[in-house]
C-alpha positions in Angstrom: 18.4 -0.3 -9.3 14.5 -0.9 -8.2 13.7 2.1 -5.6 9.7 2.5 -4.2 8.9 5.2 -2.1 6.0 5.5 0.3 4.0 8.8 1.1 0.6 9.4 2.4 0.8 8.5 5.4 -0.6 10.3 8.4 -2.6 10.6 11.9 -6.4 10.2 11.5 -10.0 9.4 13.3 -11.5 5.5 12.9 -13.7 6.4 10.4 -11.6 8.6 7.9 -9.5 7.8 5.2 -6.0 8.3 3.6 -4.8 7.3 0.3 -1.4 6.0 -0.1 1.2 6.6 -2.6 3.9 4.4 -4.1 6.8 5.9 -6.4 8.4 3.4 -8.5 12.1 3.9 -10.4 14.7 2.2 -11.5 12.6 -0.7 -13.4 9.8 -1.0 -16.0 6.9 -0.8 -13.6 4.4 -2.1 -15.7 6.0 -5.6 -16.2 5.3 -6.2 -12.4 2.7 -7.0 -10.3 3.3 -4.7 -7.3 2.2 -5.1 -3.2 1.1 -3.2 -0.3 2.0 -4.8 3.0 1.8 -3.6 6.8 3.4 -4.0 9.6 2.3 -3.3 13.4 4.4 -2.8 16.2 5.5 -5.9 17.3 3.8 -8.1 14.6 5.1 -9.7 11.4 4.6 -7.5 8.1 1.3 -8.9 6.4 0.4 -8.4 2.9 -2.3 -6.2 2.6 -3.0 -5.7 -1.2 -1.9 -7.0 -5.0 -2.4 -5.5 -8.4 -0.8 -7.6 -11.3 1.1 -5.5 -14.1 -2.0 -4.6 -15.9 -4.4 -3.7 -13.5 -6.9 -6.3 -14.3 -6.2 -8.8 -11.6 -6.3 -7.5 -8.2 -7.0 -8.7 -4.6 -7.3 -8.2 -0.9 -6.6 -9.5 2.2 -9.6 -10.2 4.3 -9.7 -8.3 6.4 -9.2 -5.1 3.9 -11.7 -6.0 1.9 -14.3 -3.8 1.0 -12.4 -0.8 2.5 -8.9 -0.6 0.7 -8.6 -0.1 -3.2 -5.3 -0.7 -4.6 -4.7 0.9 -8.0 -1.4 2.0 -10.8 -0.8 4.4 -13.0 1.9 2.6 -15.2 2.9 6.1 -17.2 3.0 8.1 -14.2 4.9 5.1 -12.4 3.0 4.9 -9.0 1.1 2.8 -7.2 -1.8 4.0 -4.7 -3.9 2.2 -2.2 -7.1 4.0 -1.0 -7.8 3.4 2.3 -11.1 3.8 3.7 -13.5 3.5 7.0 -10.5 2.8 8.9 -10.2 1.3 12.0 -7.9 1.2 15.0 -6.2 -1.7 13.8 -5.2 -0.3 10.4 -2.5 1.0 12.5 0.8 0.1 11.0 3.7 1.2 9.0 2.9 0.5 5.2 5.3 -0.5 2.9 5.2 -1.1 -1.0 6.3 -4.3 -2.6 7.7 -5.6 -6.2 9.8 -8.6 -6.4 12.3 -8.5 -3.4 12.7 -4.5 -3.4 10.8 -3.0 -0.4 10.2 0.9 0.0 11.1 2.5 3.1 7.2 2.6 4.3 5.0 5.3 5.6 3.3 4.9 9.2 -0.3 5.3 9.3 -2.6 6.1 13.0 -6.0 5.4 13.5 -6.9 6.5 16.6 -9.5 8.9 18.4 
């Protein structure tokens, strides 16, 4: 059975930056394309990032752009976005995607 895990997550200033790590098991990651999404309190979960299953295609939401890099390691079976200048409303909890399996997510705080 498909399981993601979440980690990385944290409390930090607008301005810092955290990198985010997805576990993958239970299915041949690197026949996927995998997700980031986010969810703030008392919004609906928005897709943040994709990566398809080789790496090579890979894109943003708008208003990520330029600041987030999503990335895999297919052998080492995770999936990490790096998340940079970031800004009050980065605030969320951040879950990773593949197909219809959802991690548990990881909450991250911007705020000074």
């Amino acid at each position: 059975q498909a399981q993601l895990v979440e980690s990385g997550g944290g409390l930090v200033r607008p301005g810092e930056s955290l990198k985010l790590s997805c576990s993958a098991s239970g299915f041949i990651l690197s026949l996927y394309a995998m997700n980031w999404y986010r969810q703030a309190p008392g919004q609906e979960r928005e897709w943040v990032a994709g990566i398809d299953s080789s790496g090579r295609i890979i894109k943003y939401a708008d208003s990520v752009k330029g600041r987030f890099t999503i990335s895999r390691d297919n052998y080492k079976k995770t999936v990490s976005l790096q998340m940079n200048s970031l800004k009050p409303d980065d605030t969320a909890v951040y879950y990773c995607n593949v197909r219809d399996t959802w991690g548990q997510g990881t909450q991250v705080t911007v705020s000074s």
